[in-house]
C-alpha positions in Angstrom: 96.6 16.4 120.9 93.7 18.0 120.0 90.2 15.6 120.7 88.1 15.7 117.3 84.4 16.4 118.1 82.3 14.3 115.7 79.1 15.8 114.9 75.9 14.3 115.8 73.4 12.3 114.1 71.3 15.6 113.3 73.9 17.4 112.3 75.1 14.7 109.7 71.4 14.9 108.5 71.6 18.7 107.9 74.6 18.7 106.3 73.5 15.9 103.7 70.3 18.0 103.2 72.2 20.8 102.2 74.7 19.0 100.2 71.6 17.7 98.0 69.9 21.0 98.0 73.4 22.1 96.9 73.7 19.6 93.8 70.0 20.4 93.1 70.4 23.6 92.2 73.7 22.4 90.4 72.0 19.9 88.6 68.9 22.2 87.8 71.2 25.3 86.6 73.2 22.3 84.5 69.9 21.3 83.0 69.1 24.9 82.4 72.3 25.6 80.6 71.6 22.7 78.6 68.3 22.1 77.9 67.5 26.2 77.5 69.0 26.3 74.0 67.5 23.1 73.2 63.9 24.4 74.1 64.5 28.0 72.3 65.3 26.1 69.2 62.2 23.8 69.6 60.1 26.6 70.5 61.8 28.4 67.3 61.2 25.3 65.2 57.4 25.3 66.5 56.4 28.8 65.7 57.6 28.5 62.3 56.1 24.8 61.5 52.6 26.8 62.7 53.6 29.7 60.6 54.5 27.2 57.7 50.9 25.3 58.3 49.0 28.2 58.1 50.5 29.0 55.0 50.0 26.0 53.4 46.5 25.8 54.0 46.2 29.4 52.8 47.6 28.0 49.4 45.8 24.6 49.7 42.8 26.8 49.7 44.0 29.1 47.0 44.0 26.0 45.5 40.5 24.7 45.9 39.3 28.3 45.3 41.1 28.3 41.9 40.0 24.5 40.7 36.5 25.8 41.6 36.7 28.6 39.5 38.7 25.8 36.4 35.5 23.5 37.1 32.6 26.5 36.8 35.0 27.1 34.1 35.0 23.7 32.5 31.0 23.2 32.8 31.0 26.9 31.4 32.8 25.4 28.2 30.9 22.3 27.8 27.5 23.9 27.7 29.0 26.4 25.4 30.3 23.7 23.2 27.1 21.8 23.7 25.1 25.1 22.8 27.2 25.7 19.8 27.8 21.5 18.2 23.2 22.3 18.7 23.5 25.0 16.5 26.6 23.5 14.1 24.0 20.4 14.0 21.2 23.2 13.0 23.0 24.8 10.6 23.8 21.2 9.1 19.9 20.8 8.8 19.1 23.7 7.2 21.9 23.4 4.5 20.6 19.8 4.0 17.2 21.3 3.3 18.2 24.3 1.1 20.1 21.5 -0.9 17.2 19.2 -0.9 15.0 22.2 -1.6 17.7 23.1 -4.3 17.3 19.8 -5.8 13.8 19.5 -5.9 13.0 22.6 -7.2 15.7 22.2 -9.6 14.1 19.7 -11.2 11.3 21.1 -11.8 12.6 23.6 -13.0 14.7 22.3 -15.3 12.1 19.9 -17.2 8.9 22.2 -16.8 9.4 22.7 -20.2 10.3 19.6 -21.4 8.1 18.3 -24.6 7.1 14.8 -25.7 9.9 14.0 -28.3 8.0 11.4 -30.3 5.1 11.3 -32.6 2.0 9.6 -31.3 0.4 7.2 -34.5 -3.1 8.2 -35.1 -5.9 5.3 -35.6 -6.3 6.0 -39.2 -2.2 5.3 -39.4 -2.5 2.5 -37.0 -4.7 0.8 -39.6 -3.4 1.4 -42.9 0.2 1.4 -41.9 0.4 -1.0 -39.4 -2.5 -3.7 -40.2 -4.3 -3.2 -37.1 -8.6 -3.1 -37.3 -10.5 -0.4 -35.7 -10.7 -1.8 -32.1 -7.2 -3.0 -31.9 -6.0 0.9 -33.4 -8.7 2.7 -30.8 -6.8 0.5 -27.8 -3.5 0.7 -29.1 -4.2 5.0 -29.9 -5.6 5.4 -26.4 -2.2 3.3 -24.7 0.6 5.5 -26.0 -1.4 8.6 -25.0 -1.3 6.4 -21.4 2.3 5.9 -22.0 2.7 9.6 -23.2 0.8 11.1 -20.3 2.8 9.3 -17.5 6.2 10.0 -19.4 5.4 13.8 -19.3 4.3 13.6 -16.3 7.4 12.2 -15.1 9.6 14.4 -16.7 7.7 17.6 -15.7 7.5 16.5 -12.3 3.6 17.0 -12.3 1.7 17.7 -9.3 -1.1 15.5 -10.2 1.7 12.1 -10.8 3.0 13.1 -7.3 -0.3 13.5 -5.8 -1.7 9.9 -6.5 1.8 8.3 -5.7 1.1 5.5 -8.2 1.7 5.0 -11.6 -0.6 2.3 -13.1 -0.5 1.3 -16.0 -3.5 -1.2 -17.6 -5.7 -1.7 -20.5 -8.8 0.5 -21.5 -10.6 -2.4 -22.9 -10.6 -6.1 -22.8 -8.6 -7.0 -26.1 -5.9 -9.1 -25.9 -2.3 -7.5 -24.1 0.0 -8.7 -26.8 -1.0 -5.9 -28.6 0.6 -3.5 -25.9 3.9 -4.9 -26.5 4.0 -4.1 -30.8 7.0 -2.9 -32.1 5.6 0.3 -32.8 5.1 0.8 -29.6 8.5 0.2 -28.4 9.9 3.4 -29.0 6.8 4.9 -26.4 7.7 2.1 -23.5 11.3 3.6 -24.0 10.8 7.0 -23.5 8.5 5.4 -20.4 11.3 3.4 -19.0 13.6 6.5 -19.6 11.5 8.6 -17.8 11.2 6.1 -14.7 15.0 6.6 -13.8 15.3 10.1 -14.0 11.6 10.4 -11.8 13.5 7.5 -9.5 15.8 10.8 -8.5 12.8 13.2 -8.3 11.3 10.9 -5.8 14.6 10.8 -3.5 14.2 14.4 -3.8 10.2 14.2 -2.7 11.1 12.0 0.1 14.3 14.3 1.6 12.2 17.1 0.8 9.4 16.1 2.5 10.6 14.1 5.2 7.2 13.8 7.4 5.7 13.0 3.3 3.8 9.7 3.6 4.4 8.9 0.1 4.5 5.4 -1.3 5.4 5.6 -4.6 4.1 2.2 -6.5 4.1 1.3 -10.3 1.8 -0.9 -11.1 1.6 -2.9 -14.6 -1.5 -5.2 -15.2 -2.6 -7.1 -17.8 -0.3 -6.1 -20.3 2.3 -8.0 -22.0 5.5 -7.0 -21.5 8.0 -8.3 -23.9 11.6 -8.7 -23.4 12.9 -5.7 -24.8 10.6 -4.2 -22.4 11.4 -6.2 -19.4 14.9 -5.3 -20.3 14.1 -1.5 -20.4 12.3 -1.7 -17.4 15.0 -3.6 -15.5 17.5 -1.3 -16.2 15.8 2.4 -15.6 13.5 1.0 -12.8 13.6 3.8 -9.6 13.1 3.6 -6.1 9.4 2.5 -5.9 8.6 1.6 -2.8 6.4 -1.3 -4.2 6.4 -2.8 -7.6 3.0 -4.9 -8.7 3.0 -6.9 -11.7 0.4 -9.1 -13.1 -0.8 -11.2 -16.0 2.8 -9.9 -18.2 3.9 -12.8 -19.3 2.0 -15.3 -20.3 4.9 -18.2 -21.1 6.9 -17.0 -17.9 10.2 -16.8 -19.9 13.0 -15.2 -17.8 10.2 -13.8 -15.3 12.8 -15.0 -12.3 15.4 -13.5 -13.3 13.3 -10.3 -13.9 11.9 -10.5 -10.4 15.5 -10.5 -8.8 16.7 -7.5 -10.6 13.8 -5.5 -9.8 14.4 -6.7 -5.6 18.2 -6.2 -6.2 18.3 -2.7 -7.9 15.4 -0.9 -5.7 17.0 -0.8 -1.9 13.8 1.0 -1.1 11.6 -1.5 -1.9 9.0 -2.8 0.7 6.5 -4.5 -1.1 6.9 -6.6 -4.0 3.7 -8.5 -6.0 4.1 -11.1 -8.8 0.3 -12.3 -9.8 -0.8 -14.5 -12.8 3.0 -15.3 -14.3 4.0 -18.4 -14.1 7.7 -18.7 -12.8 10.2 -21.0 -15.0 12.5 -23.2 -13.5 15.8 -22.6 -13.6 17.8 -23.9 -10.3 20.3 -21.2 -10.5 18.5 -17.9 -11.0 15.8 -19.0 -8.4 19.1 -19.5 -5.7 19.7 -15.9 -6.9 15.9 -14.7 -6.1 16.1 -16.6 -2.7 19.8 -14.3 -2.1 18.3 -10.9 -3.0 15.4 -11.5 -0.8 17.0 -12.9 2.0 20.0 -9.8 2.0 16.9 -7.1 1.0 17.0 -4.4 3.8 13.7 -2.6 3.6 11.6 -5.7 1.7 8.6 -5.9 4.2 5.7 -7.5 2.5 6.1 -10.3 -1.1 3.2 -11.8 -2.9 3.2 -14.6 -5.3 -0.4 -15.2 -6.5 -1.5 -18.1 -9.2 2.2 -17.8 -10.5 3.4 -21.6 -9.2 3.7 -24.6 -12.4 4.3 -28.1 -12.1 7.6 -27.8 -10.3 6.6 -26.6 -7.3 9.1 -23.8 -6.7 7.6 -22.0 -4.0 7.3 -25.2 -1.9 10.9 -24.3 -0.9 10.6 -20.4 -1.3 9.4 -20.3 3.1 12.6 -22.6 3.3 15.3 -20.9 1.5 14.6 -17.1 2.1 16.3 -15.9 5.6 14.9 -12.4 5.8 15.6 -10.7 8.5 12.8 -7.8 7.3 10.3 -9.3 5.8 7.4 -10.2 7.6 3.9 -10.2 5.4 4.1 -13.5 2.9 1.0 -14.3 0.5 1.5 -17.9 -1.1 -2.1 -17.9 -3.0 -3.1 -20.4 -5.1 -0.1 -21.7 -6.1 -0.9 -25.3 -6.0 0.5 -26.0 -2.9 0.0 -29.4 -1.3 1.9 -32.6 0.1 3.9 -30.4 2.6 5.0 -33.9 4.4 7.6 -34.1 1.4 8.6 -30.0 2.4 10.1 -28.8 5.5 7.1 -25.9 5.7 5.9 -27.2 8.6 9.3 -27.6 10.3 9.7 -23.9 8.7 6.8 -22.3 10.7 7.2 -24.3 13.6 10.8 -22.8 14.3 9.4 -19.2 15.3 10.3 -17.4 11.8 10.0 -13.6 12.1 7.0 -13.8 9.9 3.4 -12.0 11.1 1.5 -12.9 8.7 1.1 -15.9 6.1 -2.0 -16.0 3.1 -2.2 -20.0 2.1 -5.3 -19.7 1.0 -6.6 -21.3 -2.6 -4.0 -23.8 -2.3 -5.1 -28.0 -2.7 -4.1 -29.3 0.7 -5.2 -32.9 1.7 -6.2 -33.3 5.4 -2.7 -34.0 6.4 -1.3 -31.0 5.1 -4.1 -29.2 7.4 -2.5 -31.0 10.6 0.6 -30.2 9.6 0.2 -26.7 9.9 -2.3 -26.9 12.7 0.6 -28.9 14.8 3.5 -26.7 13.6 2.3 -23.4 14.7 0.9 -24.7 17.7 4.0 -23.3 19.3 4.8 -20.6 17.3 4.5 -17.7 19.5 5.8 -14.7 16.5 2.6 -15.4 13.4 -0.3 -13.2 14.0 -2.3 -14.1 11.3 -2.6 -17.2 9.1 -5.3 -17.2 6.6 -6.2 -20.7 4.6 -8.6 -22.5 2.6 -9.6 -26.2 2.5 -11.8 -28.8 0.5 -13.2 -30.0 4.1 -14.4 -27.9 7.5 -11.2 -28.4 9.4 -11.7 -25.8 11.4 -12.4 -27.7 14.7 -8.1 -28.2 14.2 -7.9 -24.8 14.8 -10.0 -24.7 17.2 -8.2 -26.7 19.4 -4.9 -25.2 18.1 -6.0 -22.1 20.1 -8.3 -23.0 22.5 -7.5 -26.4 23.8 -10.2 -27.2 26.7 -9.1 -30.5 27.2 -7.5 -29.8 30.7 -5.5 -26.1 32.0 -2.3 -27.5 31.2 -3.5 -28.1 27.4 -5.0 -24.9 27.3 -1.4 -23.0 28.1 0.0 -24.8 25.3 -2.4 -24.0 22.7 -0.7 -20.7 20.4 -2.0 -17.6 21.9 -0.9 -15.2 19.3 -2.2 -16.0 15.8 -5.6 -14.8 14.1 -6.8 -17.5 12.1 -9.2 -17.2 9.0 -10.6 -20.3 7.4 -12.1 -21.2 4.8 -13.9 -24.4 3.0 -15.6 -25.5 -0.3 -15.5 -21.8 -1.3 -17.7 -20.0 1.4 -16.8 -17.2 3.3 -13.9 -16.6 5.5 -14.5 -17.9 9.1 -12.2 -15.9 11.6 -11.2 -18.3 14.5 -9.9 -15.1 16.1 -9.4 -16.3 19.8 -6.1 -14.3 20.2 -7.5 -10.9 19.9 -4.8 -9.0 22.2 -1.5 -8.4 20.9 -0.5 -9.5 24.4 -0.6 -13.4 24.2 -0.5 -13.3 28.4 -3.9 -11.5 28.0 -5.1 -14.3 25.7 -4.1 -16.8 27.6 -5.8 -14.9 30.7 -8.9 -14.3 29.2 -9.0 -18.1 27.9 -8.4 -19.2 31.4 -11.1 -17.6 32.9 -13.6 -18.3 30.0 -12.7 -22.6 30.4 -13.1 -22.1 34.7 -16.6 -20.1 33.3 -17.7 -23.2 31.4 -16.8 -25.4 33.8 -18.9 -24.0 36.3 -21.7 -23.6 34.7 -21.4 -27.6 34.7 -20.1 -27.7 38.0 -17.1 -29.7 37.1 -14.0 -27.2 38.5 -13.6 -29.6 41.4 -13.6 -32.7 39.4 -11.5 -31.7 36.7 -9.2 -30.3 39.3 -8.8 -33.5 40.1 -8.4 -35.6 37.1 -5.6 -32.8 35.5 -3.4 -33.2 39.1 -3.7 -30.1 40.4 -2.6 -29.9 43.7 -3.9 -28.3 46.6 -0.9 -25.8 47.5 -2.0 -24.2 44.4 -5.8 -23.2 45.4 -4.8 -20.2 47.4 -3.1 -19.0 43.6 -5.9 -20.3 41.9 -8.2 -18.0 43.9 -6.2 -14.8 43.9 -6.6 -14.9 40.2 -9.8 -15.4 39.3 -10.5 -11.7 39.9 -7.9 -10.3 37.6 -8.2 -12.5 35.0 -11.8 -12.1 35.1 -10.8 -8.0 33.9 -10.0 -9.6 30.4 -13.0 -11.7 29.9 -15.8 -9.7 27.8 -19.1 -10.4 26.0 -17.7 -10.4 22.4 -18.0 -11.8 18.8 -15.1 -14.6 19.8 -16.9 -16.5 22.9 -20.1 -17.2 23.6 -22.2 -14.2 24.6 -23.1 -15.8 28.0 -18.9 -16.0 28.6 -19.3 -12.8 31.8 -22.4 -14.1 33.3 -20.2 -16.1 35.6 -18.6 -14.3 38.0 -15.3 -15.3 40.1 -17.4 -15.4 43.1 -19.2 -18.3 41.9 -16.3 -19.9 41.0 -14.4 -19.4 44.5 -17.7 -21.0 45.5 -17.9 -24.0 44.0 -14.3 -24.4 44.6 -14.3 -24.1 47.8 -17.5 -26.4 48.2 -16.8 -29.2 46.3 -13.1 -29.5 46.1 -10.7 -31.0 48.9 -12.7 -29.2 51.6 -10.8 -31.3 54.3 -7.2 -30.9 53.0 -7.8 -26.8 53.0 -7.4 -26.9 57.0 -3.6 -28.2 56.3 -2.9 -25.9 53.9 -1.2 -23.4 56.7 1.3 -26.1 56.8 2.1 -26.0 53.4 4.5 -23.9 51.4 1.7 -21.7 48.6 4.5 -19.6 47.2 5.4 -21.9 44.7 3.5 -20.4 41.2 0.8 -22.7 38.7 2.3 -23.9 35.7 -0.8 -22.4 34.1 0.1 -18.7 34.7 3.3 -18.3 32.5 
């Protein structure tokens, strides 16, 4: 029997070495065979996910390049469309004016010949037809050619009625009015009234025409009786004035309220309205009516009732009841006004109304009326003129209304944006005008700076700083504006003419001398940013 020679140990080594050098390969050409088609399809997949990229983002910029071209586009079309609504909106305009242009010289046109259709009454017919004397026919004669005039004016659109803007009409002479109101001349006031309404349209025309015009049309009627045909004429042919002034028409002030209202409620460009010497009725339903056609008016800006109030006091109530959002002028004169305690005025003007100006002047008020209205406007921060008269000097009220000096905190109360005019036992107007800025701040400034003036030339700053409270955190405020308030104080008719001689040196000065010199050295320690009540 054969002996088996077993190899040795390196042997055994070498042989395993080439056994796993033998299955490397295997393995690695197994791999190969496998993985090789799997990385040729990746590969594959690769190239065309970078070839599918790239053609995307040539599309994704197509894309951009095209909504670049839609938005140059877009803008392209707005401007255009803006360009072209500019000159649809042009084209508008000038059709408008052609129309207007149309219209007004259509007018004129069409009555340039138009002829007075009735025959004026000479003086010797007036007398032997009609009763009337010499004086009453010459005044009478010399009012229908008024009335005449005016009428063709109207009609013919003259030059010289649109010129002067106002048609006035009022006695030649002194004889009584009632005479202006005969039957015979009833026919003329007619063709006058007639005439109004179709000049109302004429004067839309003017205005669209003319649209920088500064017309103001007004028709004014004074001293003459109107009678109620005529009031009734009136009423229904007034135009479009833009202020209607009647006074002294009727003398027993029958249906004058409900006359008033029509007028306000038939002419929505109306801005002023006058009503002087008539006495105004009572009657509780058509003076609710007047208070609604005011108060829902539009345009009505500016109402006067002068020497027009009776025994029943209407126009105690008229500040009361009228909620106007427009109208900002009121003149109340001589209307008897007085015991405004049993009114709610006072509450009325104290609760910051939209009104700028208020005339109670000629009116009987007692001394309590006076603080009445001294107290309620004291806050009213919207009136910018009050104008009054009284049977006694009151004016120190007023004084202290607007210029309180008492203490700094007194002073910032006081109303620092109305003009006051007083007056007393029929002298002249005083103006307490201490609020001559339209911006009450630069009152108030300029008031400031004039009390800290007076006070110094007294040298009592530090001891009235002490007696109002003010505290010492505040002085570092206190002296940055002296200076700028000092810009609004000037030598002029409304303080004294020494009110600039004192300059905000002097007054940081005497300050600083005299007031809480040893409580300054804490004042590092103290919070100075809070504001003085006293600067608003």
């Amino acid at each position: 029997m054969a002996n088996l020679t077993l190899p040795d140990a390196d042997q055994q080594l070498h042989m395993r070495q080439a056994m796993m050098d033998s299955l490397r390969v295997e393995m690695q050409e197994h791999i190969k065979s496998r993985v090789g088609p799997l990385e040729n399809e990746l590969r594959s997949r690769c190239y065309l996910l970078e070839h599918t990229n790239a053609a995307q983002q040539a599309e994704i910029a197509q894309l951009k390049q095209q909504c670049d071209l839609l938005e140059r586009a877009t803008s392209t079309f707005i401007q255009k469309r803006a360009e072209d609504e500019t000159k649809i909106d042009e084209m508008k305009s000038m059709l408008q004016n052609t129309m207007r242009k149309a219209n007004y010289l259509g007018y004129k046109i069409a009555n340039r010949d138009w002829e007075y259709p009735l025959l004026v009454p000479t003086v010797d017919e007036l007398c032997t037809d009609h009763g009337f004397d010499l004086d009453e026919a010459i005044e009478t004669y010399r009012f229908i050619l008024r009335l005449m005039d005016y009428t063709t004016g109207m009609r013919r659109a003259d030059e010289k009625v649109i010129d002067e803007y106002i048609i006035t009409l009022e006695p030649s002479s002194d004889y009584p009015s009632r005479y202006h109101c005969h039957d015979i001349l009833l026919p003329h006031w007619q063709q006058f009234t007639s005439a109004l309404l179709e000049f109302g349209c004429f004067v839309e025309y003017f205005i669209n025409y003319f649209e920088d015009s500064d017309a103001f049309f007004s028709l004014i009627i004074s001293n003459i009786e109107l009678s109620e045909p005529i009031l009734r004429s009136l009423v229904e042919n007034l135009p479009r004035f833009q202020q209607l002034e009647f006074t002294n028409n009727l003398p027993d002030g029958a249906a004058c309220i409900n006359f008033i209202t029509q007028c306000i409620e038939s002419n929505p460009r109306l801005s002023e309205f006058v009503w002087r010497s008539n006495t105004l009725e009572n009657s509780p339903m058509d003076i609710e009516r007047l208070y609604e056609a005011i108060s829902s008016h539009e345009g009505l800006y500016s109402l006067k009732f002068e020497d027009c109030e009776n025994e029943d006091q209407i126009l105690h109530r008229f500040l009361i009841k009228v909620k106007s959002r427009t109208l900002q002028h009121v003149e109340l004169v001589s209307n008897r006004l007085s015991n405004l305690r049993q009114t709610d005025m006072a509450e009325f003007l104290a609760s910051n109304p939209l009104l700028a100006c208020l005339d109670l002047s000629k009116n009987p008020f007692t001394h309590q009326d006076v603080i009445l209205i001294a107290d309620a406007i004291k806050h009213n921060t919207t009136l910018r003129v009050l104008k009054l008269c009284t049977n006694l000097d009151q004016s120190y009220l007023f004084d202290s209304l607007v210029f309180d000096d008492t203490s700094l905190n007194a002073l910032y109360h006081s109303n620092h944006s109305c003009k006051i005019r007083h007056s007393f036992s029929h002298q002249p107007f005083r103006d307490l005008d201490l609020n001559p800025y339209h911006d009450r701040n630069l009152n108030l400034k300029r008031k400031i700076y004039t009390l800290l003036s007076r006070r110094n030339r007294q040298n009592e700053n530090a001891a009235c700083f002490d007696s109002e409270g003010i505290m010492i955190k505040h002085l570092p405020h206190i002296l940055s504006l002296l200076k700028p308030y000092s810009e609004h104080n000037y030598c002029d008719q409304w303080f004294p003419a020494d009110a600039d001689e004192v300059k905000p040196l002097s007054i940081t000065y005497e300050i600083m001398k005299g007031w809480k010199m040893p409580e300054l050295y804490n004042l590092c320690k103290v919070d100075v940013s809070e504001d003085m009540t006293i600067d608003g």
